[in-house]
C-alpha positions as CSV (number, residue, x, y, z in Angstrom):
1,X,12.8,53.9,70.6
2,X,13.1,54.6,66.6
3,X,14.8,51.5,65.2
4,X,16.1,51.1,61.4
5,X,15.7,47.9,59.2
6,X,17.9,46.1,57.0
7,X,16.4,43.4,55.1
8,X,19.7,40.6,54.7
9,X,20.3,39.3,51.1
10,X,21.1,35.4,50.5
11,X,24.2,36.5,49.1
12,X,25.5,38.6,52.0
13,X,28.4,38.2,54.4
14,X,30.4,39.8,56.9
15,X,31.6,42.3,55.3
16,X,28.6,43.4,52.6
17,X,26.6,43.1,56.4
18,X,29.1,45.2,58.1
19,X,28.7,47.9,55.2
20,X,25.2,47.9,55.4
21,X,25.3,49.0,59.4
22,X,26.7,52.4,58.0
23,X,23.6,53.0,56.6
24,X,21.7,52.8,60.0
25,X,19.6,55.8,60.4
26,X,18.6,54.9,64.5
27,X,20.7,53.8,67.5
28,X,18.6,50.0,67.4
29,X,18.9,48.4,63.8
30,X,17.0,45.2,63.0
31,X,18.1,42.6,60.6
32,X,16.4,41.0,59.1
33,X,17.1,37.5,57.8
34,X,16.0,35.7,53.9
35,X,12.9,33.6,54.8
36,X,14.7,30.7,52.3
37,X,17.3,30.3,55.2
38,X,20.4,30.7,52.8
39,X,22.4,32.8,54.3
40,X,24.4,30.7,57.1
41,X,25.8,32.6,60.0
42,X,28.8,31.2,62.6
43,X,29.9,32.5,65.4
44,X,32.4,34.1,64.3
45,X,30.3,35.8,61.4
46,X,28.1,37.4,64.4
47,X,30.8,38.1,66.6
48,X,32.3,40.3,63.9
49,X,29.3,41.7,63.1
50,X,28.4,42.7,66.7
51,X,31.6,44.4,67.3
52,X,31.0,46.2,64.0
53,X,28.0,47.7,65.3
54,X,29.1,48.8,68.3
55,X,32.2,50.6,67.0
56,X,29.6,52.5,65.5
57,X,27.2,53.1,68.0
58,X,24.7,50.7,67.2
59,X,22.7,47.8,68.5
60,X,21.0,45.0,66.5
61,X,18.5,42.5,66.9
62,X,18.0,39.7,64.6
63,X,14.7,38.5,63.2
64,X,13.8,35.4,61.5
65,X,16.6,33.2,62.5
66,X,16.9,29.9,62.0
67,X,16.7,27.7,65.1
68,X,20.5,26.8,65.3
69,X,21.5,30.7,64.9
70,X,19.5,31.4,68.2
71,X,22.0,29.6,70.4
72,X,24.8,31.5,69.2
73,X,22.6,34.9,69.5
74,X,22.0,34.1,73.2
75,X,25.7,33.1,73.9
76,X,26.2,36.5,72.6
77,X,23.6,38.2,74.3
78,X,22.3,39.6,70.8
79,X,18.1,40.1,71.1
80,X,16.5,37.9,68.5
81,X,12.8,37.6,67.7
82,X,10.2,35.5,65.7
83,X,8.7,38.9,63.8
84,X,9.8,42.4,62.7
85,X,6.3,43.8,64.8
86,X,8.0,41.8,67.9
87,X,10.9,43.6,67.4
88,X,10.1,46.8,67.2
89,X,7.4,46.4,70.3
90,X,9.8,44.3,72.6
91,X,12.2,45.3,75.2
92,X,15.9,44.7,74.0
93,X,17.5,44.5,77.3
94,X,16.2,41.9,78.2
95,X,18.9,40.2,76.2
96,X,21.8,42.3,77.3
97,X,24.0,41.1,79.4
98,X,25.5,43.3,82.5
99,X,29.0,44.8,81.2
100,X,31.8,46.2,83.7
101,X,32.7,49.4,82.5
102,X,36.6,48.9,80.5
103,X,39.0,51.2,82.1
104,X,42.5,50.8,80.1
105,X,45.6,49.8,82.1
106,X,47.9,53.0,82.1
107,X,52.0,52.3,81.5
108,X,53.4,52.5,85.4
109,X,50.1,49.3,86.0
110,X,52.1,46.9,83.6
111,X,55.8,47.7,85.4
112,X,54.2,46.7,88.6
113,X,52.3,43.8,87.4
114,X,55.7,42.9,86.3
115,X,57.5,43.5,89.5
116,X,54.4,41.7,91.1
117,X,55.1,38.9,89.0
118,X,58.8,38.7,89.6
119,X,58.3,38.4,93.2
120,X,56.2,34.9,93.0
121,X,58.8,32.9,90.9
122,X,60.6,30.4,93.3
123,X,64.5,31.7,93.7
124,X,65.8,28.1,92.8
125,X,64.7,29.1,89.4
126,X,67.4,32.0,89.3
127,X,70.0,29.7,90.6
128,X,72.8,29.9,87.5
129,X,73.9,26.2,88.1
130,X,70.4,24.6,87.9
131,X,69.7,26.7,84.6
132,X,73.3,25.0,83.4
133,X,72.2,21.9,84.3
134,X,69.2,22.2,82.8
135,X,71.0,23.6,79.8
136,X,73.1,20.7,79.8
137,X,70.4,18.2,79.8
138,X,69.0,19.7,76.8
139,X,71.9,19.6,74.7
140,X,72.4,15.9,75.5
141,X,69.0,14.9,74.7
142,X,69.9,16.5,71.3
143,X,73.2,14.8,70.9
144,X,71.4,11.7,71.9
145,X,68.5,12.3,69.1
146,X,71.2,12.8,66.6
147,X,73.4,9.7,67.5
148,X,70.7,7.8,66.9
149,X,68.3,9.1,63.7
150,X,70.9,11.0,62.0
151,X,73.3,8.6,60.8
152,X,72.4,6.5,57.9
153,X,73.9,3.4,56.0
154,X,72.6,1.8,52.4
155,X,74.4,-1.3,52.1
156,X,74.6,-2.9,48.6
157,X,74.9,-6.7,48.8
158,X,76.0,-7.3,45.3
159,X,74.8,-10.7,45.4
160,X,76.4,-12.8,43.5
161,X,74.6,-14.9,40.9
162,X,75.8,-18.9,39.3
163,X,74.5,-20.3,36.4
164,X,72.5,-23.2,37.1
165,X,72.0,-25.8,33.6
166,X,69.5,-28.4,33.1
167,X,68.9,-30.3,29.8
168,X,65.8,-32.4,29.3
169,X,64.5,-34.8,26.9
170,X,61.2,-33.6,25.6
171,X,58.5,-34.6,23.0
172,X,56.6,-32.9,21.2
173,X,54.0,-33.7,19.0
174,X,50.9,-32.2,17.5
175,X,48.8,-34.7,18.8
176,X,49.5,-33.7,22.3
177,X,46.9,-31.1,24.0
178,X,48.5,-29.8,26.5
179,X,51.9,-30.3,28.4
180,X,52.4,-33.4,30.4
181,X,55.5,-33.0,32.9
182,X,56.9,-36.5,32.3
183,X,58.6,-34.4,28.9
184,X,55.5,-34.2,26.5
185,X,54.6,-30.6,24.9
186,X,52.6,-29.8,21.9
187,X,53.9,-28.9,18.8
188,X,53.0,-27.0,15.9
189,X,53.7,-26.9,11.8
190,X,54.6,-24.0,10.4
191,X,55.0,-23.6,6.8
192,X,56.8,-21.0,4.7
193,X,57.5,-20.0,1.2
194,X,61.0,-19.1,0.2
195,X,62.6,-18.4,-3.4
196,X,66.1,-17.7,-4.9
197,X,68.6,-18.0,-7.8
198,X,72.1,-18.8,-8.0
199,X,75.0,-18.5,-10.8
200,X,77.7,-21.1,-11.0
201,X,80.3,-21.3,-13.5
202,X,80.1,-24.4,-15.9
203,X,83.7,-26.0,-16.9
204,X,82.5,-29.3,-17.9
205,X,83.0,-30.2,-21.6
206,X,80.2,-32.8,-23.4
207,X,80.2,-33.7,-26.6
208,X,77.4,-32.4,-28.3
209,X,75.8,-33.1,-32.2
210,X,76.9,-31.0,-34.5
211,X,75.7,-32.0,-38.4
212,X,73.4,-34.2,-39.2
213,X,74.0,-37.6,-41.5
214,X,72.6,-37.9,-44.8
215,X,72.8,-40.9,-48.0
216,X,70.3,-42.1,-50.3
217,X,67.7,-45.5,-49.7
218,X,65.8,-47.4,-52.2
219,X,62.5,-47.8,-52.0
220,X,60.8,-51.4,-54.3
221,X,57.4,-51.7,-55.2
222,X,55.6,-54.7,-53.5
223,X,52.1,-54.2,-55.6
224,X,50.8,-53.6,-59.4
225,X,50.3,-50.0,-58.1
226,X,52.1,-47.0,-58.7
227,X,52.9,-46.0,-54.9
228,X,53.6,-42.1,-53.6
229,X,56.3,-41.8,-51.3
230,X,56.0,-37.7,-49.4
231,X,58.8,-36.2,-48.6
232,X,58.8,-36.7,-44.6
233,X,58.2,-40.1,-44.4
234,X,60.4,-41.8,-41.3
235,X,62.3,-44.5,-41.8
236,X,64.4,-46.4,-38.5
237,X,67.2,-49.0,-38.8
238,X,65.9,-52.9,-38.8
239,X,66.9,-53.7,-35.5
240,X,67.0,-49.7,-33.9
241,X,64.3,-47.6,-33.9
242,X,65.4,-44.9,-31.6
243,X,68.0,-43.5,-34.8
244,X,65.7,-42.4,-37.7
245,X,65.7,-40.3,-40.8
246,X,63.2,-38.5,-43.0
247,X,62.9,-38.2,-46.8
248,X,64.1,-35.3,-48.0
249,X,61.8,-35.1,-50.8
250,X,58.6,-36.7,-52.3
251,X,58.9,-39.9,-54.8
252,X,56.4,-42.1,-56.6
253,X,57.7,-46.1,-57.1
254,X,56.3,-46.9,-60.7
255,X,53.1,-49.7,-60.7
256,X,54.6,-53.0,-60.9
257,X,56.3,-55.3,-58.4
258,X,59.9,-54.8,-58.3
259,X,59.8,-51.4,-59.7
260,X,62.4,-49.2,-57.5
261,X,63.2,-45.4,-57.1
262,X,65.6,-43.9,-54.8
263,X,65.3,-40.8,-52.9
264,X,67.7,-38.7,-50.9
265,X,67.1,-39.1,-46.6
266,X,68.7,-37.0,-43.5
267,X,68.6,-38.2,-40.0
268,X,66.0,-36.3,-38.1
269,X,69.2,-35.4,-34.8
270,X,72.1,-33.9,-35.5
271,X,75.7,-36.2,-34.5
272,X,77.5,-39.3,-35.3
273,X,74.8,-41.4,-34.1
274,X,73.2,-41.1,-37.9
275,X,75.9,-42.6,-39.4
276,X,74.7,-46.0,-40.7
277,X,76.8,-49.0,-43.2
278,X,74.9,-50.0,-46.2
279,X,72.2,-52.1,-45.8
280,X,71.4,-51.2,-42.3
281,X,68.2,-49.6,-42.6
282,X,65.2,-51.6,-43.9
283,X,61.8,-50.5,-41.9
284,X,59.2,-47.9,-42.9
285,X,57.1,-46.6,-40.0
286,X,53.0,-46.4,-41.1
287,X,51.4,-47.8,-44.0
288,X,53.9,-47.9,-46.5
289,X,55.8,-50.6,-45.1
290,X,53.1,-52.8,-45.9
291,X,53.7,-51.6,-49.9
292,X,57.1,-50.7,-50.0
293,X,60.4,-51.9,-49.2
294,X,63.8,-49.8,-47.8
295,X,67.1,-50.3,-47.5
296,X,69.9,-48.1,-48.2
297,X,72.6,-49.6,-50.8
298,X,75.5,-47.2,-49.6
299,X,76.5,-45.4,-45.9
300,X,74.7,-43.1,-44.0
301,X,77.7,-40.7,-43.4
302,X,78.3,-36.9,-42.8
303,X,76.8,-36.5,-39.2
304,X,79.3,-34.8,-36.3
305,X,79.9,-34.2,-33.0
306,X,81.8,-31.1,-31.2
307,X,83.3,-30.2,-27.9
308,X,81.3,-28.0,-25.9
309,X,81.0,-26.5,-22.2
310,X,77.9,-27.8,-21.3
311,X,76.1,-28.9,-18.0
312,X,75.5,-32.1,-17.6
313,X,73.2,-33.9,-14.1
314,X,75.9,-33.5,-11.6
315,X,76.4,-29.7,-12.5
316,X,72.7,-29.7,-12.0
317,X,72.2,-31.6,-8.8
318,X,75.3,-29.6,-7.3
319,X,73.9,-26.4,-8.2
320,X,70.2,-27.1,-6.7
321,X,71.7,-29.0,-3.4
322,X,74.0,-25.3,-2.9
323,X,70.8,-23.4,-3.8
324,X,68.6,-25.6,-1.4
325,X,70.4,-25.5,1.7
326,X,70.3,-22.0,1.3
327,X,66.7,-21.4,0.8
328,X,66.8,-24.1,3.9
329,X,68.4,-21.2,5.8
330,X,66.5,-18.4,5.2
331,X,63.0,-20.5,5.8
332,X,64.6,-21.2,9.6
333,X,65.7,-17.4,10.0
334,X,62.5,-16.3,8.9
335,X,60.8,-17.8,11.9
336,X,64.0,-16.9,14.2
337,X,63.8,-13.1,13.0
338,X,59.5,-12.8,13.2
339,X,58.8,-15.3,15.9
340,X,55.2,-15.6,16.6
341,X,54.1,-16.2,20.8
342,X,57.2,-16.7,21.9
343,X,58.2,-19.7,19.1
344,X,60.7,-22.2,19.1
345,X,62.0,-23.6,16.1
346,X,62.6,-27.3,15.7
347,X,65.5,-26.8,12.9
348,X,66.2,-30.0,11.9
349,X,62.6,-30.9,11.1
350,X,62.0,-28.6,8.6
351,X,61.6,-30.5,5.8
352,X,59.9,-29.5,1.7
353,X,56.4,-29.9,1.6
354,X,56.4,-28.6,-2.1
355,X,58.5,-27.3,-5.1
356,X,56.9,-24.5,-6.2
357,X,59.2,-23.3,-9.1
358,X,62.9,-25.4,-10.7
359,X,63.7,-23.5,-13.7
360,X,67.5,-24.1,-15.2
361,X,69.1,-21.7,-17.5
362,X,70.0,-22.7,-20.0
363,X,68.0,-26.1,-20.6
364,X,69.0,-29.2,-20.6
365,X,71.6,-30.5,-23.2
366,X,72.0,-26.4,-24.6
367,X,75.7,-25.5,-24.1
368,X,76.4,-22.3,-21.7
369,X,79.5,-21.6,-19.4
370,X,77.2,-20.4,-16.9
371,X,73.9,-22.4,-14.9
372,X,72.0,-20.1,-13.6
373,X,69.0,-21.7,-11.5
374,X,65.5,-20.5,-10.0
375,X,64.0,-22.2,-7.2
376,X,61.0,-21.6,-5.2
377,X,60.2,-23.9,-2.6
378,X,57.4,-24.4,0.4
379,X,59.3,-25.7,3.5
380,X,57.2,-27.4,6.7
381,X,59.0,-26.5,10.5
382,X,57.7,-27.9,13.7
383,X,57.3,-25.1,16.6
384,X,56.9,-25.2,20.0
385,X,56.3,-22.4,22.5
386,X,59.0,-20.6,24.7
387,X,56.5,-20.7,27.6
388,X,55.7,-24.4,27.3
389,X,59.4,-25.1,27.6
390,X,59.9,-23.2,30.6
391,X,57.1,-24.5,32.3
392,X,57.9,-28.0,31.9
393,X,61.4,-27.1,33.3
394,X,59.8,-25.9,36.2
395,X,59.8,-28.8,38.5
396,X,63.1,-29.6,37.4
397,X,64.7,-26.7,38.4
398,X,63.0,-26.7,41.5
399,X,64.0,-29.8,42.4
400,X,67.8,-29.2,41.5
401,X,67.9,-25.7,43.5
402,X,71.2,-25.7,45.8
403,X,70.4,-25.4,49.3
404,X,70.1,-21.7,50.4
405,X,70.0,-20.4,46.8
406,X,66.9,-18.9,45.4
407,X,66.0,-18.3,41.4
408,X,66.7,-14.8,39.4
409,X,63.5,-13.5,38.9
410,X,62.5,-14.0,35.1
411,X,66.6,-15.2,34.5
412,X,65.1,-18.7,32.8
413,X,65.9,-19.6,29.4
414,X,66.2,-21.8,26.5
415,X,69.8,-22.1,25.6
416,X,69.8,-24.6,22.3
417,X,67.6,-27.5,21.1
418,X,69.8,-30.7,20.7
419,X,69.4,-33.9,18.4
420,X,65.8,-33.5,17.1
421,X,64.6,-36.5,15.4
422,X,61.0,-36.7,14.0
423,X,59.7,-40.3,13.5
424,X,57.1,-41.5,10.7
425,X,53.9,-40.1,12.8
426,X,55.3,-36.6,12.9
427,X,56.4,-37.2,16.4
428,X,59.7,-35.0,17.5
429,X,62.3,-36.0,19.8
430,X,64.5,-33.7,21.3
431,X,67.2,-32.6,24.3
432,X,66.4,-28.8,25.4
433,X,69.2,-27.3,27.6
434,X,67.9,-24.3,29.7
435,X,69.5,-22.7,32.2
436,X,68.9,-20.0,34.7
437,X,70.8,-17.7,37.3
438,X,70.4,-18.5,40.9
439,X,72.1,-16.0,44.1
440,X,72.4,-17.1,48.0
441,X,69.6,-16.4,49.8
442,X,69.0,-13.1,52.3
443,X,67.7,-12.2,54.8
444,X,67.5,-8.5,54.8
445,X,66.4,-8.1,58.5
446,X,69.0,-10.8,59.2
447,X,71.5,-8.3,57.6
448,X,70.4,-5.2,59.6
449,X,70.1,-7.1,63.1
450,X,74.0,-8.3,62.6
451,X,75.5,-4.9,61.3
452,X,73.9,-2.2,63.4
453,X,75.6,-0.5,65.9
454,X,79.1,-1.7,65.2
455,X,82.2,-0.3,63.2
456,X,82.1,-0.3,59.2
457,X,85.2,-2.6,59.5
458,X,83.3,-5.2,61.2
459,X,79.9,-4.8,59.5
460,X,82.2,-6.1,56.2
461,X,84.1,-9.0,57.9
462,X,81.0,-10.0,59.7
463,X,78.9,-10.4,56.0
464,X,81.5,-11.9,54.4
465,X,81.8,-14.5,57.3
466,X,78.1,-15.4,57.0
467,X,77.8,-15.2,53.4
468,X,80.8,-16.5,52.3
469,X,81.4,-15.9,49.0
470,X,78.1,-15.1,48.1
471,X,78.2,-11.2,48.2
472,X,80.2,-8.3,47.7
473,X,78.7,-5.6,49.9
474,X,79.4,-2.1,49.9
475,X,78.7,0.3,52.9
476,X,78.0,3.7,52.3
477,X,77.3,6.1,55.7
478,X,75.5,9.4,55.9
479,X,77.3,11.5,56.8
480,X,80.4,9.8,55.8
481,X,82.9,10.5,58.4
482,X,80.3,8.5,61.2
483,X,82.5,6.0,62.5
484,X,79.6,3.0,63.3
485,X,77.0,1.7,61.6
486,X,73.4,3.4,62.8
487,X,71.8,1.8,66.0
488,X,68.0,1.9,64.3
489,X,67.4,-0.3,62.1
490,X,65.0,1.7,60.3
491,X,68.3,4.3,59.2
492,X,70.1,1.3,57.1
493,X,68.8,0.4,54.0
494,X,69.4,-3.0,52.2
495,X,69.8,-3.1,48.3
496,X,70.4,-6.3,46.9
């Protein structure tokens, strides 16, 4: 019998397969598979193609089919062979399975299939109290499944939590490694540079030089030699050399001993302290007094004093313990406001390590009714870490844990650092107080085995009565007017 060929792409499927039967040109069409065994084929995928075929008169054979495709081609009774010559040459029935011919069921067959049908069932089944039991029986099996998974209830313990206070005695050195829990942490220095000025009003009044004292002396001639005096030369009181005075101009003591010449003098500081009787300055500073003798025949007068607002050392001192204890301040809040790890500062051992700048304004012994002072200091502060303090509290609080309470989870921490006191070897000494917060300890299955299946009313005095004081629960049901707590435990949620 003429057959047609189609030669199968890699790329084909059902449907581009399905096309390609239109173009069949004999009653048998082969198809031919791709040798490279790409194209995959189900079931399916040849059952559709089959019926494809035969809706439009065809039959196929397949050729060059992989070993797994020739099961399916036998289940479905589709002719396959090894070669396109085999197909052409080979009988196709061989592969066909017997069909009985399809004869379509006509209306007035289905009514008395129907009617045949009708007769089998048992009569119990059209009994109208058995279908209302069974009716029944369904809708309490769903009442049942509802009074069971539909309700829901979140409790909300609202534990309530105490405060729980420790204070240790700790030290802390920087000679210690690493912390020992008999109250030994390390400790670390921490330097920092802080600077200011402050303004004060000056009220005090000093007197203060005003003029300065001036007179004549007379100088004698101790040698043959003429002997020039310049004007400069310093000359102190016999018995005081802390007051002197200067010539006020250059002399020359004629040669001779005896031979005198007098020449005017002013005290080198202004005030009264250059006022001098007669006769009470006699000594020459350098080389002269070996030539020359001094003394002055009249008073050393015309040096003053005034009244003026001036600072004196307690001004002073005031103004730079004010300024300090603020800079002292502001070091300390530096390493509050930027701490570094978790640090904790040691307050009272901060101590000055170095003044870096002490400028008054104005200076010492210049009259002003204002001190103005700039200060620059480098302060020293022992540290320690948060996290070693809390761990050496640890065991402690541990310890000290009421019975039936359990710890806040991350609720720990340093409150204040007490009475530091840091001996000669740098060694601090201290009292920490910590404190955490601590609330009863539940049992959340405990909770759901006591509350489930009974009233609201009861679920609240039953927790308070086992708790105590410990809790504040509130019950919320889904849907809210369910009068009882759910009976699956599963349906009530515990938040604590």
């Amino acid at each position: 019998m003429k057959t047609h060929v189609i030669h199968l792409d890699p790329h084909d499927n059902v449907v581009s397969i399905s096309d390609k039967l239109s173009w069949g040109k004999a009653r048998r069409i082969i198809l031919v598979l791709p040798s490279s065994g790409n194209l995959r084929l189900r079931k399916i995928d040849l059952i559709m193609i089959q019926r494809s075929a035969v809706k439009k008169g065809f039959s196929i054979a397949l050729v060059s089919i992989p070993s797994d495709l020739k099961k399916l081609a036998k289940e479905l009774h589709i002719p396959f062979f090894r070669t396109l010559s085999d197909a052409q040459r080979k009988n196709w029935k061989f592969f066909t399975k017997a069909k009985t011919p399809f004869k379509p069921l006509l209306g007035h067959d289905f009514r008395k299939l129907g009617s045949e049908r009708k007769s089998q069932e048992p009569t119990w089944q059209n009994s109208f109290m058995i279908r209302l039991a069974f009716f029944s029986l369904g809708v309490l099996a769903i009442l049942m499944v509802s009074f069971l998974f539909i309700p829901s209830a979140v409790i909300q313990l609202n534990s309530r939590e105490k405060t729980q206070n420790l204070v240790l005695r700790v030290s802390a050195s920087d000679g210690i490694k690493e912390i020992n829990y008999s109250g030994s942490i390390p400790s670390y220095k921490k330097t920092s540079n802080v600077s200011g000025s402050r303004l004060v009003k000056i009220s005090t009044q000093s007197l203060v030089p005003d003029k300065k004292a001036s007179g004549f002396v007379e100088f004698t001639n101790l040698t043959s030699e003429g002997i020039q005096i310049p004007a400069g030369t310093i000359i102190t009181q016999l018995n005081n050399s802390i007051v002197r005075f200067e010539t006020e101009e250059a002399g020359q003591v004629l040669p001779g001993v005896g031979k005198t010449i007098r020449v005017p003098i002013q005290a080198l500081y202004a005030g009264t302290s250059g006022n001098m009787d007669a006769d009470s300055i006699g000594s020459l500073i350098g080389d002269l007094g070996l030539k020359l003798t001094v003394k002055n025949p009249e008073p050393i007068s015309g040096g003053t004093d005034r009244y003026e607002i001036i600072a004196d050392e307690n001004d002073r001192n005031n103004l730079y313990s004010i300024l300090e204890k603020e800079l002292r301040l502001k070091a300390i809040q530096q390493e509050e406001d930027f701490p570094t790890d978790g640090v904790v500062s040691i307050d009272d051992s901060i101590r000055i390590e170095e003044i870096i700048k002490m400028d008054f304004i104005p200076a010492i012994d210049q009259p002003g009714d204002k001190l103005i002072l700039q200060l620059g200091l480098n302060y020293s502060l022992e540290t320690v870490y948060y996290s070693d303090l809390l761990n050496l509290a640890a065991p402690a609080f541990d310890s000290n844990l009421p019975k039936m309470y359990i710890e806040v989870k991350g609720s720990r921490k340093v409150e204040s650092i007490l009475d530091p006191v840091t001996d000669p070897n740098g060694t601090t000494v201290f009292d920490v107080k910590l404190s955490q917060k601590i609330k009863r300890k539940i049992s959340t299955i405990d909770v759901v085995n006591i509350v489930r299946g009974i009233s609201i009313k009861e679920a609240y005095e039953i927790l308070i009565k086992k708790f105590g004081d410990g809790i504040s629960p509130i019950i919320e049901i889904k849907p809210s007017w369910w009068p009882r707590m759910p009976f699956i435990g599963l349906r009530i949620v515990i938040i604590d």
